[in-house]
PDB file of N, CA, C and O in Angstrom:
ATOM      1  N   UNK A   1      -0.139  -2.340  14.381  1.00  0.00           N
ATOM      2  CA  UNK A   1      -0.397  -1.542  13.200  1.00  0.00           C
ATOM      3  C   UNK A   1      -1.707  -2.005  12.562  1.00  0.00           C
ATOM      4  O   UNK A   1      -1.701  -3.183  12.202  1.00  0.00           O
ATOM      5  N   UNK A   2      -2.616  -1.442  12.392  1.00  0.00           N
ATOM      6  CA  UNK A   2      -3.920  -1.707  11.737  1.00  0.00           C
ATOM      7  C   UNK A   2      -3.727  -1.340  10.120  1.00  0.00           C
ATOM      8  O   UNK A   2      -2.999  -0.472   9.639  1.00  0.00           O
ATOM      9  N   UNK A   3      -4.596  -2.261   9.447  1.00  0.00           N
ATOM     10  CA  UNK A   3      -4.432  -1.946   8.144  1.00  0.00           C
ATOM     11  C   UNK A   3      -5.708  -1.382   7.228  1.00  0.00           C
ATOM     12  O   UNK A   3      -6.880  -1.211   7.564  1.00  0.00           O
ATOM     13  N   UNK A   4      -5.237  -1.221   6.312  1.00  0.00           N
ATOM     14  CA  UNK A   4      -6.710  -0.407   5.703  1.00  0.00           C
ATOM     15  C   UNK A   4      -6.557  -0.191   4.347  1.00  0.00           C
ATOM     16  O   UNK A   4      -5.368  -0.121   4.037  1.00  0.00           O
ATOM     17  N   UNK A   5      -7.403  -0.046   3.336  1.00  0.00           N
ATOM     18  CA  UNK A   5      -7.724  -0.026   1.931  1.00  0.00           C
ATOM     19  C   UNK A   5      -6.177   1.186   1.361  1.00  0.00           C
ATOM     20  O   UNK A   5      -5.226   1.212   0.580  1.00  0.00           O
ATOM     21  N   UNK A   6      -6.809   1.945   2.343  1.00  0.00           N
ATOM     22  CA  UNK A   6      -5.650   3.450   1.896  1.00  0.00           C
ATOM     23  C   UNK A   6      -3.964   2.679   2.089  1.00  0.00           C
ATOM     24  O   UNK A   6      -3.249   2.495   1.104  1.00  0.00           O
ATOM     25  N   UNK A   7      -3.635   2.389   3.166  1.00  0.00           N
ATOM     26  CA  UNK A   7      -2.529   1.452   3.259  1.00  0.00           C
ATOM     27  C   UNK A   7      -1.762   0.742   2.225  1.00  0.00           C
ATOM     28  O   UNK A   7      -0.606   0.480   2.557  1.00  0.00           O
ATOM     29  N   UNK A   8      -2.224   0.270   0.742  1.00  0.00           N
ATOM     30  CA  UNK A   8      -1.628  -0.220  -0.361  1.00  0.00           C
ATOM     31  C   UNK A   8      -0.574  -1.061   0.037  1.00  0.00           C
ATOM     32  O   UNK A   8      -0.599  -2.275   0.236  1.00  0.00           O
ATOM     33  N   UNK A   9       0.721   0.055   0.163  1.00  0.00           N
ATOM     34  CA  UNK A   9       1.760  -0.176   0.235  1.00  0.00           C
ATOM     35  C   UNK A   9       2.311  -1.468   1.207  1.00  0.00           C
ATOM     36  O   UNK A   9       2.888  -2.521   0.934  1.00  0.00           O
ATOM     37  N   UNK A  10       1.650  -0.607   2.982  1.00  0.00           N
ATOM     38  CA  UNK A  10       2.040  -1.524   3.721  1.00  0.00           C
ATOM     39  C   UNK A  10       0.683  -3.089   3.848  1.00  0.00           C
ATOM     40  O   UNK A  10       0.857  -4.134   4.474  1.00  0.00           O
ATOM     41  N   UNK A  11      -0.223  -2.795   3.242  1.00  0.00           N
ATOM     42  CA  UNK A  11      -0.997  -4.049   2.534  1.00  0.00           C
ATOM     43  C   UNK A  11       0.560  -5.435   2.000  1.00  0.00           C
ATOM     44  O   UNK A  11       0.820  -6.579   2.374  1.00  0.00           O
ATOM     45  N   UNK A  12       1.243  -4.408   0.935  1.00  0.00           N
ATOM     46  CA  UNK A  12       1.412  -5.201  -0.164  1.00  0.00           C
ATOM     47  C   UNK A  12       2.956  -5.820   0.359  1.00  0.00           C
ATOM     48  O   UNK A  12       3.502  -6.785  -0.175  1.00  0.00           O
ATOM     49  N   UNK A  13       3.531  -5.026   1.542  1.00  0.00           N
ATOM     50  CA  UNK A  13       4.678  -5.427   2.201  1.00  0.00           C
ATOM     51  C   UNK A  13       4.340  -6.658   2.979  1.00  0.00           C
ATOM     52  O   UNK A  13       5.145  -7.584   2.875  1.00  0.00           O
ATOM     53  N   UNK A  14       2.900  -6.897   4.026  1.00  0.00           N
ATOM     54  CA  UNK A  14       2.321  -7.546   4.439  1.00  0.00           C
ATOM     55  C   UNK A  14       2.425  -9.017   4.030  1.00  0.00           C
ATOM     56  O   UNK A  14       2.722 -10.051   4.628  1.00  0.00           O
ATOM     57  N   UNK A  15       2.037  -8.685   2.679  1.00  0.00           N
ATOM     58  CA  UNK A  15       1.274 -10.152   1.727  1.00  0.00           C
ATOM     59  C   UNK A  15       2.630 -10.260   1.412  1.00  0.00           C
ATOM     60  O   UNK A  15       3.082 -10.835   2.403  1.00  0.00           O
ATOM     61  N   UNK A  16       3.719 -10.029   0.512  1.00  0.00           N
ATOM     62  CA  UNK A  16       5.068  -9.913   0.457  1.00  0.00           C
ATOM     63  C   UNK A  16       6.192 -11.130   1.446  1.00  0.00           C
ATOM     64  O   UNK A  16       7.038 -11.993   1.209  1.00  0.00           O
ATOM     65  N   UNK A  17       5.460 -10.440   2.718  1.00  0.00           N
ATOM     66  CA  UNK A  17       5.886 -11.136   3.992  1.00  0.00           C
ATOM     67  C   UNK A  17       5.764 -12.442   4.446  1.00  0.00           C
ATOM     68  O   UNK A  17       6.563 -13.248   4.923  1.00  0.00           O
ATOM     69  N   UNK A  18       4.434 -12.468   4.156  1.00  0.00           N
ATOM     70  CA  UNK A  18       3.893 -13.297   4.627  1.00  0.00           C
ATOM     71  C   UNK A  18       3.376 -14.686   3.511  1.00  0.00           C
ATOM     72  O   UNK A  18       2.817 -15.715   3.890  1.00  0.00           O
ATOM     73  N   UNK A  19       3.835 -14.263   1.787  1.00  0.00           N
ATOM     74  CA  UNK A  19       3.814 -15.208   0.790  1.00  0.00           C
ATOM     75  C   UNK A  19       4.796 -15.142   0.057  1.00  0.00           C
ATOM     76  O   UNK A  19       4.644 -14.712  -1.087  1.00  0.00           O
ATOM     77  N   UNK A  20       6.071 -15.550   0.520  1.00  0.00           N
ATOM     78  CA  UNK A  20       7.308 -15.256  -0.030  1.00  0.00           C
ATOM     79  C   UNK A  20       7.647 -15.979  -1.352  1.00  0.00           C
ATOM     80  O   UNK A  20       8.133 -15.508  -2.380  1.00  0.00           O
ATOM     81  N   UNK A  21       7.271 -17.226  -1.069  1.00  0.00           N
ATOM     82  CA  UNK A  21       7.401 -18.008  -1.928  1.00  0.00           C
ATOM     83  C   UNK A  21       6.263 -17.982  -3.514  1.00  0.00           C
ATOM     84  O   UNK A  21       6.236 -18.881  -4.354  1.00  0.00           O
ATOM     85  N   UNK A  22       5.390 -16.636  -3.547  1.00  0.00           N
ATOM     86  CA  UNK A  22       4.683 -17.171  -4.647  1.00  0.00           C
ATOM     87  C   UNK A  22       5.332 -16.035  -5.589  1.00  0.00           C
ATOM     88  O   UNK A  22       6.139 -15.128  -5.384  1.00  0.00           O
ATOM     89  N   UNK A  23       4.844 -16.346  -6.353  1.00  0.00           N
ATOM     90  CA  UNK A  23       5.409 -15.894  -8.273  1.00  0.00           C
ATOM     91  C   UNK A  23       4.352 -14.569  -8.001  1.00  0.00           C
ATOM     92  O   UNK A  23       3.301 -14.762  -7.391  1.00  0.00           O
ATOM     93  N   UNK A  24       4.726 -13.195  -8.510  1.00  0.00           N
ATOM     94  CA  UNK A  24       3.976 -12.786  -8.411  1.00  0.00           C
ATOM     95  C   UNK A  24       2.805 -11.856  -9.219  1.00  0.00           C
ATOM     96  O   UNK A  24       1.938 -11.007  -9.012  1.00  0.00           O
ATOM     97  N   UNK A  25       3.575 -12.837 -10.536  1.00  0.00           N
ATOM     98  CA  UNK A  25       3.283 -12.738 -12.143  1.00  0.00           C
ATOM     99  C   UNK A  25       1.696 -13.788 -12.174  1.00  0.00           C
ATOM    100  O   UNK A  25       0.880 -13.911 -13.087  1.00  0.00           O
ATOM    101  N   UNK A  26       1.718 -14.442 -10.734  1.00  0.00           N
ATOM    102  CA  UNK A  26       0.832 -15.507 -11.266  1.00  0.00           C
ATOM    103  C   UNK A  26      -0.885 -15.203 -10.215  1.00  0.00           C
ATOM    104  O   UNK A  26      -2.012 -15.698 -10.248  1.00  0.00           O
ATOM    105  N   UNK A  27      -0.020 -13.866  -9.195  1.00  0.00           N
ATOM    106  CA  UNK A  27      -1.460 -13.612  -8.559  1.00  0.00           C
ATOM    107  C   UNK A  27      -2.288 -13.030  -9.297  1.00  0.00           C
ATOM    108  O   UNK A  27      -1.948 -12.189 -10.129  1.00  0.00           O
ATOM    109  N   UNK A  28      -3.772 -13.485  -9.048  1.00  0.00           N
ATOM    110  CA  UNK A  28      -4.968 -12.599  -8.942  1.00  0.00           C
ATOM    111  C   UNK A  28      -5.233 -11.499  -8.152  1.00  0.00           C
ATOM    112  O   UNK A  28      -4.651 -11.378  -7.074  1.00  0.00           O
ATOM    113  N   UNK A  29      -6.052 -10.660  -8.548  1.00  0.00           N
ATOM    114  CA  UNK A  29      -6.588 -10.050  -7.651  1.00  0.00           C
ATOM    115  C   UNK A  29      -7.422 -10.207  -6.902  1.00  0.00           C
ATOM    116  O   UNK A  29      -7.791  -9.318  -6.134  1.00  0.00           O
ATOM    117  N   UNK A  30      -7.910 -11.353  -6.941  1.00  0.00           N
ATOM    118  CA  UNK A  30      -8.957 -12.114  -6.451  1.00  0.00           C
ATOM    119  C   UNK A  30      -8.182 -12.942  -5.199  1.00  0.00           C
ATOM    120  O   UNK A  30      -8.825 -13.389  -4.249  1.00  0.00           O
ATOM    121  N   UNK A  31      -6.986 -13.062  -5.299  1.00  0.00           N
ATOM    122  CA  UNK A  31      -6.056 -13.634  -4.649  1.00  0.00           C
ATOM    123  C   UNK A  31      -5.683 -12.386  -3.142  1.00  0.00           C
ATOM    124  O   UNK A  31      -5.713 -12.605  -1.931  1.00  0.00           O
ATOM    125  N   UNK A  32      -5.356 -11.104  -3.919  1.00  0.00           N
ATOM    126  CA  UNK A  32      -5.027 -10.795  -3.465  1.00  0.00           C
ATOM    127  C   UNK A  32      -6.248  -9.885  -1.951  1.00  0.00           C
ATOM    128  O   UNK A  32      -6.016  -9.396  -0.846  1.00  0.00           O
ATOM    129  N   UNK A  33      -7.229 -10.051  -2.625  1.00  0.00           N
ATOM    130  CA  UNK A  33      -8.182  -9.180  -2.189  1.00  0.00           C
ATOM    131  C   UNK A  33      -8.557 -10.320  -0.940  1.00  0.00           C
ATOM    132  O   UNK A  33      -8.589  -9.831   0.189  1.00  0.00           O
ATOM    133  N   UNK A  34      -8.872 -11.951  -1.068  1.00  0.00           N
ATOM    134  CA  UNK A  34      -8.311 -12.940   0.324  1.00  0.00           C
ATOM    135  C   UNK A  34      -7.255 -12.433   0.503  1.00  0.00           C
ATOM    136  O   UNK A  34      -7.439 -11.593   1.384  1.00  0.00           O
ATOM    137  N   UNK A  35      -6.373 -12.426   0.242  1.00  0.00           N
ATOM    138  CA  UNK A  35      -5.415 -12.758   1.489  1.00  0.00           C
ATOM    139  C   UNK A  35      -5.585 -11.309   1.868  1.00  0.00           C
ATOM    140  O   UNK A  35      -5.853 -11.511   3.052  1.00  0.00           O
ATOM    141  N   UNK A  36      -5.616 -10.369   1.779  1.00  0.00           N
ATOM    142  CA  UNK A  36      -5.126  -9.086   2.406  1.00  0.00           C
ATOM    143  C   UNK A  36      -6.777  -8.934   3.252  1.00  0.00           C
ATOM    144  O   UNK A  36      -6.783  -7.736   3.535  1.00  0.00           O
ATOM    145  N   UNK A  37      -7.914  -9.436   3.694  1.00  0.00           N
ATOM    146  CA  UNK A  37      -8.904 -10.002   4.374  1.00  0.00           C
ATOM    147  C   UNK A  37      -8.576 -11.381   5.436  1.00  0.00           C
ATOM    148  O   UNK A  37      -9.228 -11.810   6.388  1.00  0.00           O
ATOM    149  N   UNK A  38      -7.625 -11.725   4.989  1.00  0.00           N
ATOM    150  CA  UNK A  38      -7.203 -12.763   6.030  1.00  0.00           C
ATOM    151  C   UNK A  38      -5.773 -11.694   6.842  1.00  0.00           C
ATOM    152  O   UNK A  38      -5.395 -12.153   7.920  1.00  0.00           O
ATOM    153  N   UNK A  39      -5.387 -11.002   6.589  1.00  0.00           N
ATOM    154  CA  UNK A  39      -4.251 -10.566   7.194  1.00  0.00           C
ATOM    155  C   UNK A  39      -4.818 -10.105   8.842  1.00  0.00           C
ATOM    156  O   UNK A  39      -5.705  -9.269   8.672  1.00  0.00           O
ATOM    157  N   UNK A  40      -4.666 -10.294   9.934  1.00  0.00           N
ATOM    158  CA  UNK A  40      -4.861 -10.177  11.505  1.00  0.00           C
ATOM    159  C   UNK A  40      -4.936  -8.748  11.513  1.00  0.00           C
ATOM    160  O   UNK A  40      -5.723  -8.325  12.360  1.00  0.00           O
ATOM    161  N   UNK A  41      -4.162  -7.576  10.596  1.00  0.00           N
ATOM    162  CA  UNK A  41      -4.321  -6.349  11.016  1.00  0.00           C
ATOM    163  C   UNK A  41      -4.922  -5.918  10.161  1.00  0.00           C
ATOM    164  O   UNK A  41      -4.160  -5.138   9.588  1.00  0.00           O
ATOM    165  N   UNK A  42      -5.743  -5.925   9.736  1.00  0.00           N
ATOM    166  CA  UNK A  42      -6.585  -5.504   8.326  1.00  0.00           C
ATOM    167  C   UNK A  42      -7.707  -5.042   9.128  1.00  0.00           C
ATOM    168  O   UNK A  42      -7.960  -5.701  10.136  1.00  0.00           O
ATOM    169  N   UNK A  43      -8.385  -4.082   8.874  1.00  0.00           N
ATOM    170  CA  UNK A  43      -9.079  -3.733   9.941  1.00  0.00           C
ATOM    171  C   UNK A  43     -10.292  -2.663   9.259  1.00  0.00           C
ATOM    172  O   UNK A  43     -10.552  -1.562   9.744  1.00  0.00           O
ATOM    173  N   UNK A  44     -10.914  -3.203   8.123  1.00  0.00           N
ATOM    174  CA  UNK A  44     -11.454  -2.194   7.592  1.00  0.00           C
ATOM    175  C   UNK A  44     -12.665  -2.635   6.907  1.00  0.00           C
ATOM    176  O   UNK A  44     -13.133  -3.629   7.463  1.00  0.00           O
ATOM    177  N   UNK A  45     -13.445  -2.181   5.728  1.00  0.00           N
ATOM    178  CA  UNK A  45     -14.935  -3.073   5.451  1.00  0.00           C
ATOM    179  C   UNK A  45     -14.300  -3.435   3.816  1.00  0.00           C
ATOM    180  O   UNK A  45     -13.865  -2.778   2.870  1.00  0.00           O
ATOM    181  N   UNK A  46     -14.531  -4.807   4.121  1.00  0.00           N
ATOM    182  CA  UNK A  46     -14.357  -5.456   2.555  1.00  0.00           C
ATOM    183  C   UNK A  46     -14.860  -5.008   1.577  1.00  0.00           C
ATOM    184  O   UNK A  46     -14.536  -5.317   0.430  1.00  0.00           O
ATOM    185  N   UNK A  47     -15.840  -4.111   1.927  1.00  0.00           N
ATOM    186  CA  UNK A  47     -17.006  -4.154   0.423  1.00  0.00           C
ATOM    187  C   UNK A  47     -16.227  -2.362  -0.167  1.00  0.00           C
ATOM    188  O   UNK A  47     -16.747  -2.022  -1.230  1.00  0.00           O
ATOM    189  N   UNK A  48     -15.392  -1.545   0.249  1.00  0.00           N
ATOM    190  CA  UNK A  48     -14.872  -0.797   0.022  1.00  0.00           C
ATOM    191  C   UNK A  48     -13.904  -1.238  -0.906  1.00  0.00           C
ATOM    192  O   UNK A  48     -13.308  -0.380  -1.557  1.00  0.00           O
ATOM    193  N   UNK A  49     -13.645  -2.452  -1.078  1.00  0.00           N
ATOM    194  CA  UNK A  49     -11.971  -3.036  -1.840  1.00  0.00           C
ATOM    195  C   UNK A  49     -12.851  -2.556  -3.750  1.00  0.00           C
ATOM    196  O   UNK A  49     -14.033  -2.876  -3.870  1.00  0.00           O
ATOM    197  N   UNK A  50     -12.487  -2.190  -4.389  1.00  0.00           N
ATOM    198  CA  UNK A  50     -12.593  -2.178  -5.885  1.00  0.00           C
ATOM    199  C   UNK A  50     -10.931  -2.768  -6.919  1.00  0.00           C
ATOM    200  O   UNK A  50      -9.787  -2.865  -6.475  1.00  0.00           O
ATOM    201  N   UNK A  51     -11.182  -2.912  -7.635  1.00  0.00           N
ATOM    202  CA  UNK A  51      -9.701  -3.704  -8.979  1.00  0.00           C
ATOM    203  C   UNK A  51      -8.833  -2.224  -8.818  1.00  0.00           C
ATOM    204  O   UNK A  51      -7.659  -2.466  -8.536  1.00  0.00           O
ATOM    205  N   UNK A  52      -9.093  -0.913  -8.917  1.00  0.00           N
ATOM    206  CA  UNK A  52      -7.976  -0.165  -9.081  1.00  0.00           C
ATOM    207  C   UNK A  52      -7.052  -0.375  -7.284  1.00  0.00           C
ATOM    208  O   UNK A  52      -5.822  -0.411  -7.240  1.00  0.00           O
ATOM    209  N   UNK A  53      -7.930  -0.488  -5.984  1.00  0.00           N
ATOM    210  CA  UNK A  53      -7.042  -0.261  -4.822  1.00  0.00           C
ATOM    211  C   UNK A  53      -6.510  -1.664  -4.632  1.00  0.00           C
ATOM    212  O   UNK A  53      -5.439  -1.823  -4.048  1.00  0.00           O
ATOM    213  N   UNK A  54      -7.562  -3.219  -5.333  1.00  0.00           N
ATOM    214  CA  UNK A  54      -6.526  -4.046  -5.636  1.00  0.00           C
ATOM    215  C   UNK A  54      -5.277  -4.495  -6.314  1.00  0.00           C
ATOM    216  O   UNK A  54      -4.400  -5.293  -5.983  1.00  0.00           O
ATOM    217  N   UNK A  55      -5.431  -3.853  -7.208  1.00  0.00           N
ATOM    218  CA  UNK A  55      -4.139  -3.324  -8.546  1.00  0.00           C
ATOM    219  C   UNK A  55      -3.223  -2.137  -7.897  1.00  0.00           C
ATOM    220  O   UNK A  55      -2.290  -1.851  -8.648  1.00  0.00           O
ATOM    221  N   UNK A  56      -3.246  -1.589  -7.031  1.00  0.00           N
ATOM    222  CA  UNK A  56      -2.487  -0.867  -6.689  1.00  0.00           C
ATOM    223  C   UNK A  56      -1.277  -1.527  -5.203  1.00  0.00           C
ATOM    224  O   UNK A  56      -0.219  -1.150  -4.699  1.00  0.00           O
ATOM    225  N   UNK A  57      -2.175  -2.577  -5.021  1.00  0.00           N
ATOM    226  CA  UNK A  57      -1.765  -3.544  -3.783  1.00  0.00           C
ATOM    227  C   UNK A  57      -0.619  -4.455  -4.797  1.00  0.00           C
ATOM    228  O   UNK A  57       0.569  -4.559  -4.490  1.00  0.00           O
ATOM    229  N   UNK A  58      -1.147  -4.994  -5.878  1.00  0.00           N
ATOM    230  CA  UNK A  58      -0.361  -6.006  -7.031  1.00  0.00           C
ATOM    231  C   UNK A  58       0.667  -5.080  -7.205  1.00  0.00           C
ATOM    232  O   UNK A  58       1.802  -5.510  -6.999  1.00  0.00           O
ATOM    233  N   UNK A  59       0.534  -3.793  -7.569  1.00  0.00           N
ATOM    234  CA  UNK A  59       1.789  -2.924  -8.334  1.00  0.00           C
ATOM    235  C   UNK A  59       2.983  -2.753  -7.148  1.00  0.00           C
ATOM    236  O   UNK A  59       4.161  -3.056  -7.342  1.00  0.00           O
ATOM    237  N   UNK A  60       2.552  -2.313  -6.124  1.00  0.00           N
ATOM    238  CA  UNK A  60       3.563  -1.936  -4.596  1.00  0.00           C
ATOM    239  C   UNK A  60       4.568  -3.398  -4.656  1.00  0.00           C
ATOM    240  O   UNK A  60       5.793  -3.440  -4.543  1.00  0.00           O
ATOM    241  N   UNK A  61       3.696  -4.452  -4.852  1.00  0.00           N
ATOM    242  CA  UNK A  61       4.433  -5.414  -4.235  1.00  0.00           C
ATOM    243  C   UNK A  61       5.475  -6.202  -5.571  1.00  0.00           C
ATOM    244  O   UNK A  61       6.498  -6.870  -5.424  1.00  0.00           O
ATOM    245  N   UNK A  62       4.667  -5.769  -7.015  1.00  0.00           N
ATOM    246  CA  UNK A  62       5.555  -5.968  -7.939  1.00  0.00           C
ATOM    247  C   UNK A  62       6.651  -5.007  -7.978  1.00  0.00           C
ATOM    248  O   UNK A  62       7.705  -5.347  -8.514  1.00  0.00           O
ATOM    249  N   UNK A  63       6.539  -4.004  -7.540  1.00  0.00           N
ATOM    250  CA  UNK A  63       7.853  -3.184  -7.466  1.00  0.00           C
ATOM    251  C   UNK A  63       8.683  -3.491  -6.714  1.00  0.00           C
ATOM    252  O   UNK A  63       9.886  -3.428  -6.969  1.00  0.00           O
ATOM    253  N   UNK A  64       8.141  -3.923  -5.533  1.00  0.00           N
ATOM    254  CA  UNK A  64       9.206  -4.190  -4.462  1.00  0.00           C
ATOM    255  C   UNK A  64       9.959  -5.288  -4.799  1.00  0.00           C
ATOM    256  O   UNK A  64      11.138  -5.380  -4.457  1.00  0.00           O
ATOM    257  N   UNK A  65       9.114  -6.535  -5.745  1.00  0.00           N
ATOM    258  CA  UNK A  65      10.178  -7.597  -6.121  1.00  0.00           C
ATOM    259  C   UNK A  65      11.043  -7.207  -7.020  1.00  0.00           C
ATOM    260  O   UNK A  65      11.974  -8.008  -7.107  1.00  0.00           O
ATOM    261  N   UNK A  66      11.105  -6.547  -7.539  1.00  0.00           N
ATOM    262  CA  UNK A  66      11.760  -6.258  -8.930  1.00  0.00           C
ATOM    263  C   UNK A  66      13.200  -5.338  -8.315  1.00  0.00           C
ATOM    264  O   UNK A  66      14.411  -5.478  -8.486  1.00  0.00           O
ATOM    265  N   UNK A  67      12.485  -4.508  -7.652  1.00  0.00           N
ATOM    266  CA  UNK A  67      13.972  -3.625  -6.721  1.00  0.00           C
ATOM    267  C   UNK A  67      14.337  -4.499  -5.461  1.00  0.00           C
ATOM    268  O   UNK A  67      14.849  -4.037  -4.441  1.00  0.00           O
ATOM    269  N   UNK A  68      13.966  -5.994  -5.691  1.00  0.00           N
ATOM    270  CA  UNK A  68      14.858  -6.749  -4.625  1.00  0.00           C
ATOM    271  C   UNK A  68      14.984  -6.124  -2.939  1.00  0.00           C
ATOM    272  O   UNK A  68      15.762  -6.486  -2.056  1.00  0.00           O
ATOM    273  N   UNK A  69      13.905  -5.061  -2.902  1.00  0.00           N
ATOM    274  CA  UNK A  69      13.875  -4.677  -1.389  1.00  0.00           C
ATOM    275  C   UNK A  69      13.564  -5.737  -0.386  1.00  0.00           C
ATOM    276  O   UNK A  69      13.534  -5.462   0.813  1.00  0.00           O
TER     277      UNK A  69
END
């Protein structure tokens, strides 16, 4: 599965996955914008990332903690 800016969601399932253990009251977006650049299927140009498609990566994955999916 390749990943990409448009992706959000499965971005934010990704990071989710793969940082189980962090708080997620306490990420950055600055945080998030590494790690989802370090992810193996990410497959797209960094300089496209802006705060609303990073904030939209933070929101997917705050929802998902909150509904315990």
């Amino acid at each position: 599965m390749t990943l990409t800016w448009e992706g959000t969601y499965a971005i934010a399932m990704e990071l989710r996955r793969q940082h189980k253990d962090i708080n997620i009251e306490e990420v950055t977006l600055q945080q998030i914008y590494n790690w989802t650049l370090e992810l193996s299927e990410f497959e797209d140009d960094p300089l496209l990332a802006n705060d609303d498609i990073l904030y939209a990566i933070y929101r997917d994955w705050f929802e998902e903690n909150i509904n315990g999916q």
